[in-house]
C-alpha positions in Angstrom: 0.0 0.0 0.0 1.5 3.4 -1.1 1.0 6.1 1.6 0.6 9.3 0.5 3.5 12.0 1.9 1.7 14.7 4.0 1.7 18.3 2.5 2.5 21.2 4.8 0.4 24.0 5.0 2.5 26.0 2.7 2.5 23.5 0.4 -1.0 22.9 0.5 -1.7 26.3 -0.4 0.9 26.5 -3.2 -1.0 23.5 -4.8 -4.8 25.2 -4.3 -3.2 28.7 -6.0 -1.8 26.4 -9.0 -5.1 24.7 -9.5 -6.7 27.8 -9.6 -4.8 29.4 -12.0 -6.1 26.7 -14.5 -9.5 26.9 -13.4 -11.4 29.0 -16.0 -12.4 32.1 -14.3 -16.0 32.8 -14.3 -17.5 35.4 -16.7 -18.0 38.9 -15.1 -21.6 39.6 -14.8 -21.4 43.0 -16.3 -20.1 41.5 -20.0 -23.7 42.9 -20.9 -24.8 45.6 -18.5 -22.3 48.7 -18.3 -25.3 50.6 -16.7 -24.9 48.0 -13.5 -21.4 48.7 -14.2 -21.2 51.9 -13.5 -23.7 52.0 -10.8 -21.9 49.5 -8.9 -18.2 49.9 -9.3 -18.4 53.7 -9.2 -21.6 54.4 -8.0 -22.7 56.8 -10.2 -25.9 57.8 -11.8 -26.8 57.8 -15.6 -29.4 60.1 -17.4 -31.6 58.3 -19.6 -29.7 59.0 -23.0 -26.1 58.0 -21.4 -27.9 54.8 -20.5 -28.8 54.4 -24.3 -25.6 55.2 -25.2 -24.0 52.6 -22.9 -26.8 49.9 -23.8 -26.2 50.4 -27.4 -22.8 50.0 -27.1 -23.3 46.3 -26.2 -26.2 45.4 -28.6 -24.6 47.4 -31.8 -21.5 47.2 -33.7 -21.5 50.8 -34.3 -23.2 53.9 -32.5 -23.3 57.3 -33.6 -24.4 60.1 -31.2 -24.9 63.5 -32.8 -26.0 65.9 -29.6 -25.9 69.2 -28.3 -23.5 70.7 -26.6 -23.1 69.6 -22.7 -24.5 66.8 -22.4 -22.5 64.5 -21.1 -21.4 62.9 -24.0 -17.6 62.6 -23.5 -18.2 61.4 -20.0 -20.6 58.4 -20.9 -17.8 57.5 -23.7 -14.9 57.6 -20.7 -17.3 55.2 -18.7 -18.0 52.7 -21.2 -14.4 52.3 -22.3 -13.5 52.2 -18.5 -16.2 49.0 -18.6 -15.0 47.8 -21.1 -11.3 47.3 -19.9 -12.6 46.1 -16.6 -14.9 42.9 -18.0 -12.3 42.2 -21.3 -8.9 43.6 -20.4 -7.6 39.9 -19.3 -8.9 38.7 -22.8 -7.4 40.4 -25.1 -9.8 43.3 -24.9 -8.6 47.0 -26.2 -9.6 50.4 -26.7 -8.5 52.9 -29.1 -9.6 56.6 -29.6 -9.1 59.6 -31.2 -10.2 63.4 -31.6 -9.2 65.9 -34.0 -6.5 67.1 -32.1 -4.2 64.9 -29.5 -5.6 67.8 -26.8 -8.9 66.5 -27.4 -7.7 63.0 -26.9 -5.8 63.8 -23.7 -7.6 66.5 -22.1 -11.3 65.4 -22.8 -11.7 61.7 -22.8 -8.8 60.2 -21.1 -9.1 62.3 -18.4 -12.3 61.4 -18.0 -11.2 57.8 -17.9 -8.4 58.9 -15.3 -10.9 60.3 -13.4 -13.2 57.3 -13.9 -10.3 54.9 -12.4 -9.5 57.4 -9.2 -13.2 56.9 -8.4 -13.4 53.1 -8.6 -10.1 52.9 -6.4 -11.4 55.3 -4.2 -14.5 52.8 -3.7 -12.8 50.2 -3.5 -13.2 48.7 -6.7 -9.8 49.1 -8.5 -9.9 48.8 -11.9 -7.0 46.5 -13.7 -3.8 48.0 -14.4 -3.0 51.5 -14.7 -4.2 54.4 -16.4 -1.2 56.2 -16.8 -1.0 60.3 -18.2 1.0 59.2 -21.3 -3.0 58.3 -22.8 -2.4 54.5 -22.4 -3.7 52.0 -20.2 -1.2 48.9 -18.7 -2.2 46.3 -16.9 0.4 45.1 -14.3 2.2 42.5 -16.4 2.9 45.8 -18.6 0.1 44.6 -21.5 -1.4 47.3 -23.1 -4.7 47.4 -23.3 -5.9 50.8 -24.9 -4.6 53.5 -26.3 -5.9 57.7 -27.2 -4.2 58.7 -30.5 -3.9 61.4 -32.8 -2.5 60.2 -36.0 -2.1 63.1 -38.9 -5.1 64.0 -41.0 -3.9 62.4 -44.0 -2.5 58.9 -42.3 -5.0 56.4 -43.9 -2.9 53.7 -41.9 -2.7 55.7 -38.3 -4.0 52.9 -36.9 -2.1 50.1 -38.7 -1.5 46.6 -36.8 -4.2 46.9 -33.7 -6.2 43.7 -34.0 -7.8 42.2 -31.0 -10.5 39.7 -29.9 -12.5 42.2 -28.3 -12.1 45.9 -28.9 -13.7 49.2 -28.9 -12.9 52.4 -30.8 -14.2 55.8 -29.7 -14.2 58.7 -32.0 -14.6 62.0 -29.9 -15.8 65.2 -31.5 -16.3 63.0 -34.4 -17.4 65.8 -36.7 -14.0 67.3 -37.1 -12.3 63.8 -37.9 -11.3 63.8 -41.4 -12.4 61.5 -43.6 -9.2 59.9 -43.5 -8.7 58.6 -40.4 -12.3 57.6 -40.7 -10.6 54.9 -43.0 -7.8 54.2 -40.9 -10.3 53.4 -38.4 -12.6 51.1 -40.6 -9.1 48.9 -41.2 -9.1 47.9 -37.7 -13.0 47.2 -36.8 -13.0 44.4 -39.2 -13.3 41.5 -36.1 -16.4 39.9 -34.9 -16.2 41.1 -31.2 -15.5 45.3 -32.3 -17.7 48.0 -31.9 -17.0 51.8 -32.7 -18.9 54.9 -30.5 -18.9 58.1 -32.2 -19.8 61.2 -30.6 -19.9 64.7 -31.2 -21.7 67.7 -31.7 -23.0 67.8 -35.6 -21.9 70.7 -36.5 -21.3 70.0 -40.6 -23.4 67.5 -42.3 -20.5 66.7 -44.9 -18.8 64.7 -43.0 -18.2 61.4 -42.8 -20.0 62.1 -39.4 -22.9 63.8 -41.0 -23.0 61.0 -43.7 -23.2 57.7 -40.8 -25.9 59.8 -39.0 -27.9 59.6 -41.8 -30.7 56.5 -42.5 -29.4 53.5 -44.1 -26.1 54.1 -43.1 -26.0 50.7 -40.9 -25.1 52.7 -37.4 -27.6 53.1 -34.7 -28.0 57.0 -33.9 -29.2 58.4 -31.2 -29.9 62.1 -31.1 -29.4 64.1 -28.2 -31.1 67.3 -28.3 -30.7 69.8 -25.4 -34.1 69.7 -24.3 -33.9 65.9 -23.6 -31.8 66.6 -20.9 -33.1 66.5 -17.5 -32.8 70.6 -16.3 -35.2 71.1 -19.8 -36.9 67.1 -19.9 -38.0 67.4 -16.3 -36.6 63.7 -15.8 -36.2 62.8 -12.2 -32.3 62.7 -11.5 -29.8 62.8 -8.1 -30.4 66.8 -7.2 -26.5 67.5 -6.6 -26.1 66.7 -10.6 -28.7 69.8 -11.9 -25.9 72.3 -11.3 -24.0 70.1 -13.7 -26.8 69.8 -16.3 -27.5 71.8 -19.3 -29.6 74.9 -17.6 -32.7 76.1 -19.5 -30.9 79.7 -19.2 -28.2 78.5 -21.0 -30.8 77.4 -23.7 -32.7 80.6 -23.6 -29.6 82.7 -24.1 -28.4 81.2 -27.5 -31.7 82.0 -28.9 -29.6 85.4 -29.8 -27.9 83.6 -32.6 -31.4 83.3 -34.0 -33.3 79.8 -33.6 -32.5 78.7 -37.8 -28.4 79.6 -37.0 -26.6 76.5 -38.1 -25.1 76.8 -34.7 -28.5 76.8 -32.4 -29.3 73.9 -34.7 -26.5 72.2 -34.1 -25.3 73.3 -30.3 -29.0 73.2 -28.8 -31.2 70.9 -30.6 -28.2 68.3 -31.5 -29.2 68.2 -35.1 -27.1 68.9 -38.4 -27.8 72.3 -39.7 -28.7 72.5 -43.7 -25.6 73.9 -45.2 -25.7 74.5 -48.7 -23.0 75.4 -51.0 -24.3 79.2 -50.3 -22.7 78.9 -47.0 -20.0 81.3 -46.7 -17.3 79.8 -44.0 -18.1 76.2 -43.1 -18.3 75.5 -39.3 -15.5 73.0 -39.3 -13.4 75.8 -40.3 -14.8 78.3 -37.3 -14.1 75.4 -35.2 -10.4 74.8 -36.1 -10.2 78.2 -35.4 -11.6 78.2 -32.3 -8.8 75.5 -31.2 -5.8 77.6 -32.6 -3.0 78.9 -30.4 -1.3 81.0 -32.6 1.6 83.6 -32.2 -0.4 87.3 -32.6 1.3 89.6 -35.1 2.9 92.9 -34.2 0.5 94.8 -36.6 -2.8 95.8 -34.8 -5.8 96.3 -36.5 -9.1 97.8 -35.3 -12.1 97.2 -36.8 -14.8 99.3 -35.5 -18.8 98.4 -36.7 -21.2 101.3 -35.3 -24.2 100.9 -34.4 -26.6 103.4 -32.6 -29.9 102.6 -31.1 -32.3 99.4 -31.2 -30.9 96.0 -30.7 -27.8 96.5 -33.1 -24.4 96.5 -31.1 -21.3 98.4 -31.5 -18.6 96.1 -31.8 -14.7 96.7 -31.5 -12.0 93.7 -33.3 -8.6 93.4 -32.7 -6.9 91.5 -34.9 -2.8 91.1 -34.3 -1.8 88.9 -37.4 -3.9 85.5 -36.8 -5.3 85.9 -33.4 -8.7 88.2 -33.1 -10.7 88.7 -30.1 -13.6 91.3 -29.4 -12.2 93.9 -27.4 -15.7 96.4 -27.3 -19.1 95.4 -27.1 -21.5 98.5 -27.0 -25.3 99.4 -27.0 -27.1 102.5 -27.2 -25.6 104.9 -27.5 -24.1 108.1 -29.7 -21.7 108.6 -32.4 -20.1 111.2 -29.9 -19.5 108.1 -27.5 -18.6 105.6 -29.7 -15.6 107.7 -30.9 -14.5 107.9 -27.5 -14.3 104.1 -26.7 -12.7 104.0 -29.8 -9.4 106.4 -28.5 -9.7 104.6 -25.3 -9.1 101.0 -27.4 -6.7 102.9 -29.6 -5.1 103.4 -26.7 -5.0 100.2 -24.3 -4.4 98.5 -27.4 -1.5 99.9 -29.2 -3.4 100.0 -32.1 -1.8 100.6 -35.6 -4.9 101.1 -37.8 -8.4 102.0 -37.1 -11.1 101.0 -39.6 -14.4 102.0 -39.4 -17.6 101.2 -41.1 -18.4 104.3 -42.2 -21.7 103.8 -44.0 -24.9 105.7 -42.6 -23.8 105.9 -38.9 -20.5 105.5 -39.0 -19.7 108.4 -41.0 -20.3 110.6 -37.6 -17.5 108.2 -35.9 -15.3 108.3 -39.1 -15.7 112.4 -39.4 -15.5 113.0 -35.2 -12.0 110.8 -35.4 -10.8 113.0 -38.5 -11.4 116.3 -36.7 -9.3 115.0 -33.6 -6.3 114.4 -35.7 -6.1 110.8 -35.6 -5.7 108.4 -38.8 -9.1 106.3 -39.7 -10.0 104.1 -42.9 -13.5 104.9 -43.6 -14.6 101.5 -44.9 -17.4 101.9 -47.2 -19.0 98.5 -47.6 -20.7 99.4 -50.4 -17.8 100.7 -52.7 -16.1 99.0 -55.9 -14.0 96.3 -55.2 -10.5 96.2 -56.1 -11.7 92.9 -58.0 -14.6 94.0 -59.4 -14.6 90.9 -62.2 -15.3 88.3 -59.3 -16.9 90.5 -56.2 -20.1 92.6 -56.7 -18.6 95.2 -54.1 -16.0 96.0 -51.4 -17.6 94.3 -49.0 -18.0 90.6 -50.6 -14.5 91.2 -51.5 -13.9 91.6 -47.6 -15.8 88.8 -46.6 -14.1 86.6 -48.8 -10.9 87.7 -47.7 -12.2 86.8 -43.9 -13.1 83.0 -45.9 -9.5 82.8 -47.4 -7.8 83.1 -43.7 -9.9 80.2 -42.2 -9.2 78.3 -45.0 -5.4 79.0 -44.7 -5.3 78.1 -41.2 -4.5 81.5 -40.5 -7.6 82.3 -38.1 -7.1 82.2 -34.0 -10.6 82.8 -32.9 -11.5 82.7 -28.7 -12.8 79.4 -28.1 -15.7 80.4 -25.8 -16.8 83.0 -28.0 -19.9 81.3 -29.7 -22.3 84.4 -30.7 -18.8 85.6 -33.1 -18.7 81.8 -34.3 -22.6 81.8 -34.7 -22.7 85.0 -36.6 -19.7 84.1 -39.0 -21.5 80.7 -39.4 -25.0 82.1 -40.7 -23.2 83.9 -43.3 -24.4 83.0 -46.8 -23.6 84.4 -50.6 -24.4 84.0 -54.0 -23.1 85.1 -57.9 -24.7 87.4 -59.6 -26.1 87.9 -63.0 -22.5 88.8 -63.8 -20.8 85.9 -62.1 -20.0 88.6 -59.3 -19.6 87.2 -55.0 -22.6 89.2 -53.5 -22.8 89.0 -49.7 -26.2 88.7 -48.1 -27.5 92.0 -46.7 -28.3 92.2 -42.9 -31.8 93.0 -43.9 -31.9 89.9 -45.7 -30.8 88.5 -42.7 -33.0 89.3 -40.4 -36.1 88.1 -42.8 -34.5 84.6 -42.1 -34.9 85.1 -38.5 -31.1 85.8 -37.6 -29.7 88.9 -35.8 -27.4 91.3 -37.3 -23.9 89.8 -37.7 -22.4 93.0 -35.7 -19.3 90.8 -34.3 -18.6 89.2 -37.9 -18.9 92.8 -39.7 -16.4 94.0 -37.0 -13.8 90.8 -37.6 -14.3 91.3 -41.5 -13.1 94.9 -41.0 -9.7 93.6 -40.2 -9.6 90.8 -42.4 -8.0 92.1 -45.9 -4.3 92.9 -45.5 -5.1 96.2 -47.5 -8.2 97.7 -48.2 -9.2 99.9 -51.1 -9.2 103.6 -51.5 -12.9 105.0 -49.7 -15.4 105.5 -51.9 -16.3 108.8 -53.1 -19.8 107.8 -52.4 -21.5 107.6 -49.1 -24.6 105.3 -48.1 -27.0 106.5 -45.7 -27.6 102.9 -44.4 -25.8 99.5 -44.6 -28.7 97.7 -46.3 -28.4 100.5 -48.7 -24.9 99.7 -49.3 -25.6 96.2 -49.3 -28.1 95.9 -51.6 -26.2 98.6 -54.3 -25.0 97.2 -57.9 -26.6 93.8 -56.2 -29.4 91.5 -56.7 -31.3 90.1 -53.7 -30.5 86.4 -52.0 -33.8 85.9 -51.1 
């Protein structure tokens, strides 16, 4: 009879750990339910779209989620891949992303998911690995299990060589993705166990964002219009997250950019806006704008639009090479005043050049500015321009000018700033009988519903390197000067 030799303790124990480690381990029982997920490891609350968002995540290969702005989008994303890691990081699971810039990708999103793996420690519920600052997340045998990146625009193989079992790409701010790396991406979400999220606000409908949020386009799409969330729904949520919610003054107060803006469209009701070929700057250009941090020039330019009385505003531009900000934002009041907030800003400012708009109005600012001895260019809107084959008058030429910077990349706009964006944005033109650029008229503006462009006129001032010689003729009102040697848009 063999006896069998007696195992210490130690030993014991050494055996039970080996056994276990080839013991399958059971499944986690939130492969299917991130919204338990999230509840339970970091005990937070989801609104009713996030928990779409999440569900459809599991159920669809590919989600697309145009909304409006605030909404909680980039947070829900940072959750789900934060779920994602936790029930497949230990087979072979991975998660890529991208924005259009890396400071999207590291600022936005994976800090989110930082944030998201400090609150499950905190609980108690570690997540695996590490999420480290570098965008990348390790887990502690050094595998890397997802990754933010920001290949160039034009790298149709940015993503070259990720293939896993199970993965997840998220596109943040999806609209401004070019279509390129919208190909890099579909080279790697050929598996059976990948699904893609894109979010973002949908600012341009030709894009390949625009184009997968239409029907038939195989993605599931869920809108998210500001008044579906809870501060303007009236859905029943935790009371210390309201102050975080979209507030119904927020709402209220971009009804300025006028309710048929491309922008409300887009920022409020989370819908793409119907941009023509009429459209004068496209909104992924007034957005890569909006993201510059460029060097200003040492030339100052002031470009001064006058109003007087009624719901017009005076408006003050200051544009140093690329970088223009508003610097004066006045209502009701005189010529008389005007010209004095215009030596003050002459003055705090260092400016070089002062234009004016000196049709109708104006003219008193332009004249009051001459008499004090100081230089002015009276910019008549209205007068020939110096290309008079292509632009109906000086002031499409201007506007054009204005187009021609955002297009070279040459625009640094203030990022916060969203009236100026949403007035440059509701711009439109058209050719004449003469194959001449005509710029819509404020007045025809404002039969569409949208307010007077005051902040745009006052950035257009400064946009032409030169401008022409004034005009020996002098308009009593800017829809006069609009509408002269031109045909009507509308």
């Amino acid at each position: 009879m063999t006896i069998a030799p007696q195992l210490s303790p130690l030993e014991r124990l050494a055996l039970q750990k080996l056994a276990e480690a080839f013991q399958p381990k059971p499944p986690s029982p939130y492969l299917t339910d991130p919204v338990a997920w999230v509840q339970d490891k970091l005990g937070e609350f989801l609104w009713s779209k996030q928990r779409e968002i999440a569900e459809s995540v599991v159920v669809n290969k590919k989600t697309a989620v145009p909304s409006c702005h605030n909404a909680g989008k980039t947070r829900i994303a940072s959750r789900v891949a934060a779920w994602f890691i936790d029930t497949y990081g230990h087979d072979d699971g991975f998660i890529v992303s991208t924005a259009p810039t890396y400071a999207q990708v590291h600022a936005l999103l994976w800090e989110e998911i930082r944030k998201a793996a400090k609150v499950a420690a905190a609980r108690g519920n570690p997540l695996p690995g590490r999420v480290l600052g570098s965008d990348q997340w390790k887990l502690d045998d050094g595998t890397l299990v997802g990754w933010g990146r920001k290949p160039a625009d034009t790298d149709q193989h940015g993503f070259q060589g990720v293939h896993h079992k199970h993965m997840l790409v998220i596109i943040d701010e999806a609209c401004g993705v070019p279509r390129q790396l919208w190909t890099a991406i579909e080279a790697i979400t050929t598996g059976e166990d990948v699904h893609i999220l894109a979010i973002g606000n949908p600012d341009d409908p030709n894009t390949e964002f625009g184009d997968i949020c239409k029907p038939g386009s195989g993605w599931n799409v869920i809108h998210v219009s500001a008044f579906d969330t809870p501060n303007l729904s009236g859905e029943d949520i935790p009371a210390e997250l309201r102050p975080l919610m979209l507030s119904p003054d927020w709402v209220e107060d971009k009804k300025r950019w006028g309710v048929d803006s491309p922008r409300y469209i887009s920022k409020v009701l989370g819908r793409f806006p119907d941009l023509g070929t009429d459209t004068l700057i496209s909104p992924l250009l007034i957005e890569a704008a909006q993201r510059r941090n460029l060097d200003p020039g040492p030339h100052a330019i002031l470009g001064v639009d006058v109003a007087r009385y009624g719901s017009d505003r005076t408006i003050f531009c200051l544009r140093r090479g690329p970088v223009a900000r508003i610097v004066g934002d006045f209502g009701k009041q005189d010529t008389m005043a005007t010209t004095g907030q215009v030596l003050a800003a002459k003055a705090e400012h260092a400016v070089d050049e002062i234009r004016v708009d000196g049709v109708g109005v104006g003219a008193g600012v332009v004249d009051r500015l001459v008499e004090l001895g100081h230089d002015v260019v009276d910019m008549q809107s209205g007068a020939a321009a110096r290309d008079s084959e292509h632009f109906a008058n000086a002031r499409a030429e201007w506007w054009w000018g204005l187009r021609e910077r955002f297009e070279a990349g040459d625009m640094d706009l203030d990022p916060d700033d969203d009236e100026l964006a949403a007035q440059i944005g509701s711009i439109k033109y058209k050719y004449t009988s003469r194959g001449q650029i005509i710029i819509e008229s404020k007045d025809e503006m404002r039969r569409r519903g949208l307010p007077s462009p005051d902040k745009g006129d006052s950035l257009m001032l400064t946009a032409v390197a030169g401008v022409a010689v004034p005009a020996d003729e002098v308009y009593e009102d800017e829809d006069q000067a609009d509408a002269e040697g031109s045909i009507s848009l509308y």
